[in-house]
C-alpha positions in Angstrom: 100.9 145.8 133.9 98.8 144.8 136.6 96.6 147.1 139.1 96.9 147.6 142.8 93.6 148.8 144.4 94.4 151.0 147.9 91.9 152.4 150.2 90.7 155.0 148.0 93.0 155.9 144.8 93.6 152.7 142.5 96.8 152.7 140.6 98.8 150.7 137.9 102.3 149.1 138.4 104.4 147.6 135.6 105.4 143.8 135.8 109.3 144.3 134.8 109.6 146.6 137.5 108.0 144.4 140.6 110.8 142.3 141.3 113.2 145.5 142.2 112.5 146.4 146.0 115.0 149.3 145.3 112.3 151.4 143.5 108.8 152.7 143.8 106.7 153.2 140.8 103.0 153.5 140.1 100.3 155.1 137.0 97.7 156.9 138.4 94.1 156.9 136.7 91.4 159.1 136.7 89.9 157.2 139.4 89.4 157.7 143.6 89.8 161.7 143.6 87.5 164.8 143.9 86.3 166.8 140.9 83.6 166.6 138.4 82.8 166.8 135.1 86.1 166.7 132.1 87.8 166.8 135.1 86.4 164.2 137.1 87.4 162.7 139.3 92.0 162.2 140.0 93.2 165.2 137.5 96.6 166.0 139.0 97.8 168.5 136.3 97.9 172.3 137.9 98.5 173.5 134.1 94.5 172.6 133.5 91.6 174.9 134.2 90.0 172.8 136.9 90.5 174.1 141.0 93.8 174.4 141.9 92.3 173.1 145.6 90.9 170.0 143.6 94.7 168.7 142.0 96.3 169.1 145.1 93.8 167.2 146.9 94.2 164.6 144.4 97.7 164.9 144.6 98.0 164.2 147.7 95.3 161.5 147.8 97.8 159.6 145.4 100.5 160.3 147.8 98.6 158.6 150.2 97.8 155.9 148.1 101.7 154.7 146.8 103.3 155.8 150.2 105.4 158.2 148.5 105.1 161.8 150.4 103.9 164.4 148.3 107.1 166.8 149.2 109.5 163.9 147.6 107.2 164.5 144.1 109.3 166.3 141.4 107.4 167.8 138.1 108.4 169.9 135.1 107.0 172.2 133.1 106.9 169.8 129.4 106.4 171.6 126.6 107.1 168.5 124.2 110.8 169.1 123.6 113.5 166.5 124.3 115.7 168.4 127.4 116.5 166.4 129.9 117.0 167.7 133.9 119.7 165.9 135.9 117.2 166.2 139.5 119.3 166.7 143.1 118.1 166.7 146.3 117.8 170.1 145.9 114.9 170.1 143.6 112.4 167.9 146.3 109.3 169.3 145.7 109.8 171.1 142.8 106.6 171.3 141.4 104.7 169.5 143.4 102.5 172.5 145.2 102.8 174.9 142.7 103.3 175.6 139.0 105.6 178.3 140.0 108.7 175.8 140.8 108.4 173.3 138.8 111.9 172.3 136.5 111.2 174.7 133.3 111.2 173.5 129.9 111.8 169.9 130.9 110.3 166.5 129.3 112.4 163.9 130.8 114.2 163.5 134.2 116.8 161.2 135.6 118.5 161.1 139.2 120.3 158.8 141.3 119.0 160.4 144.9 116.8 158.3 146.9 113.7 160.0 148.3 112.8 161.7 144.5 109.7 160.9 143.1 110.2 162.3 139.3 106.7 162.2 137.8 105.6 163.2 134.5 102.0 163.7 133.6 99.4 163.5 130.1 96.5 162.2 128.4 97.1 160.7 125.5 101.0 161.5 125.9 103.6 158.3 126.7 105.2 158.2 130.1 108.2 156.3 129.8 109.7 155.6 133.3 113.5 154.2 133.2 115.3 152.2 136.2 118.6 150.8 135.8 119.2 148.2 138.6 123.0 148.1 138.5 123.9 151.8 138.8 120.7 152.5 140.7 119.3 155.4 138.6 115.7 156.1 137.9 114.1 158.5 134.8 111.1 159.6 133.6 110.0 161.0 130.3 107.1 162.5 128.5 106.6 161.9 125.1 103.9 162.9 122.5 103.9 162.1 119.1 107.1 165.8 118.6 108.9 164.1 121.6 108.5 160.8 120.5 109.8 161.8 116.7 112.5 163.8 118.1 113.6 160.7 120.2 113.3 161.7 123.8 113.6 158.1 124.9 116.8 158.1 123.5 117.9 161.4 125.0 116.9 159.8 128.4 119.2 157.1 127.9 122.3 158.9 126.8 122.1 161.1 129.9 121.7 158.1 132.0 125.1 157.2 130.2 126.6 160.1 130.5 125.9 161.4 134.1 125.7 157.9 135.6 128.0 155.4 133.2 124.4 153.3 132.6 124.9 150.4 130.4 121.8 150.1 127.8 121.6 146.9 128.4 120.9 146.6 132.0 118.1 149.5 131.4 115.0 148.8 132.2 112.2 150.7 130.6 108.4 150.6 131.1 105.9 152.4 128.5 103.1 153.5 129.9 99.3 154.2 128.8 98.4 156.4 125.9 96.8 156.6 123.0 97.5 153.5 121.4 98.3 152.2 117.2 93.9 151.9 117.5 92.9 155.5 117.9 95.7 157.7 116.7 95.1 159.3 113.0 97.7 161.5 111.9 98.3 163.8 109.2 101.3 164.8 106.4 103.4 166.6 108.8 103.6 163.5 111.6 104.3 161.1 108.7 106.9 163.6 107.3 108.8 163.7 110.7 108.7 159.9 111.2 110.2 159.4 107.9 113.2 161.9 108.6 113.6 160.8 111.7 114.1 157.2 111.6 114.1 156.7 107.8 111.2 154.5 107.5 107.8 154.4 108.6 107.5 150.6 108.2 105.9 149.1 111.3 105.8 153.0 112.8 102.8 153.9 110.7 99.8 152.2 109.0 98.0 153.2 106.0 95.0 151.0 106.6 92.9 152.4 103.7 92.6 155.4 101.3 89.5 156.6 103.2 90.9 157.3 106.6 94.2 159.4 107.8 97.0 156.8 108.7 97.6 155.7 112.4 101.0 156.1 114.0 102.4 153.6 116.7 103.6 155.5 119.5 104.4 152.8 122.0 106.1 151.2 118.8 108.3 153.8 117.9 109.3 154.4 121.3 110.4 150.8 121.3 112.0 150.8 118.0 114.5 153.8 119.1 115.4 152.1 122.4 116.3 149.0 120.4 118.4 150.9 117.8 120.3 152.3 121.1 121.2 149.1 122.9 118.4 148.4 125.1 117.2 144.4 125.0 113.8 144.1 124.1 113.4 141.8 127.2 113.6 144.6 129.1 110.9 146.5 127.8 107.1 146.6 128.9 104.6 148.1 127.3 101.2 148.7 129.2 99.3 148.2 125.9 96.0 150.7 127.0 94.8 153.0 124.7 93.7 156.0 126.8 91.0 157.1 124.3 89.8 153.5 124.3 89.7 153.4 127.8 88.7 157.1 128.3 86.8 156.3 131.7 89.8 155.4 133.3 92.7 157.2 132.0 92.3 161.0 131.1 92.2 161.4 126.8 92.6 164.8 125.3 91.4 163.5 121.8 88.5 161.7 123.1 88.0 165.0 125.6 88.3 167.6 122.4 91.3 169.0 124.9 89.2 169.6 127.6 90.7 167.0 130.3 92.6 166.5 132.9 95.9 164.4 133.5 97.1 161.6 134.9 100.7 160.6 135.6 103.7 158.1 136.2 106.3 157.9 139.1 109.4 156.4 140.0 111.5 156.9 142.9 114.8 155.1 145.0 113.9 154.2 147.8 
């Protein structure tokens, strides 16, 4: 993962994805915007308490900065489910100006249209953005520790297969910043969920000590379920940045006590 610096708004692309002059694709920060305070200074989530003038501001400041017009942006509402929106011309814009239209109930996106910029946002939440260069399709996904457990990377896949007749194996997948295997201390219920979903919580959680709660592996276990389904680990980046390590530059709702804004990830056809 490397980071381009623009005029204003800095941003992150992935390495695995450079080569492919068919895409766009970028990670924002919290970097280059307007805003103050928890919310300083790029927040681009609406669904947060700071001025709605401030996010689209910023939103469109990040626009400006990966050359994607804001109108091509689409975003969902996520509500950390695994429901995955097949996105049409359509749906441009959805989202993008308002919380009003944004897809409902949605946590990962997929589309074969040029010109749609699915985004998906968080702070301490995975973004997982998809591109599979022989079928030319594009996904995005957001996945917390429930999405991540109930294998949302996986659900993105299948519908790539299903709508689009994606191989695995020509995927490409690119896991972005989040809170990393450092910082994030779970309790009985996550540890519980691992273990039914994937039957083992070797190399998915540690148990460092008896004086501290275990740590699960997010970017790990999102790995480990894209594996099981086909897709070559060669073709798999992970940014490796903890967002609660690296709290000054990437929005953390742990290290923030919830009180944050977000930052996102983007992919489009170009």
């Amino acid at each position: 993962m490397q980071q381009v610096r623009s005029s204003r708004v800095p941003y992150y692309i992935f390495d695995n994805f450079c080569d492919f002059k068919e895409i766009k694709h970028f990670v924002s920060t919290r970097h280059g915007g307007v805003g103050d305070g928890a919310y300083a200074t790029l927040n681009i989530g609406l669904g947060t308490e700071d001025k709605p003038s401030d996010v689209l501001m910023n939103r469109r400041l990040l626009s400006e900065s990966v050359g994607i017009p804001l109108e091509s942006f689409v975003m969902a509402h996520q509500v950390h489910g695994i429901h995955v929106e097949v996105v049409t011309k359509d749906r441009k814009g959805a989202g993008a100006f308002s919380r009003d239209d944004a897809l409902p109930s949605t946590d990962a996106m997929i589309s074969n249209e040029r010109g749609l910029c699915l985004f998906v946002m968080g702070a301490d939440c995975v973004p997982i953005l998809f591109f599979d260069p022989v079928k030319r399709v594009i996904g995005a996904a957001h996945a917390g520790w429930r999405g991540t457990v109930k294998k949302i990377a996986v659900a993105t896949v299948q519908k790539m297969e299903e709508e689009y007749g994606c191989s695995p194996v020509d995927i490409c997948v690119a896991i972005g910043p989040s809170i990393g295997p450092c910082c994030y201390r779970i309790g009985g219920e996550v540890i519980d969920e691992v273990l039914h979903s994937f039957g083992t919580t070797e190399g998915l959680i540690s148990f460092d000590n008896q004086e501290s709660l275990p740590i699960l592996d997010l970017w790990t276990t999102n790995k480990f379920q894209l594996r099981e389904i086909g897709v070559p680990d060669r073709n798999i980046e992970i940014a490796g940045i903890c967002t609660q390590c690296n709290h000054h530059d990437f929005f953390s709702s742990r290290h923030d006590k919830g009180v944050t804004g977000r930052f996102g990830a983007g992919i489009v056809l170009v």
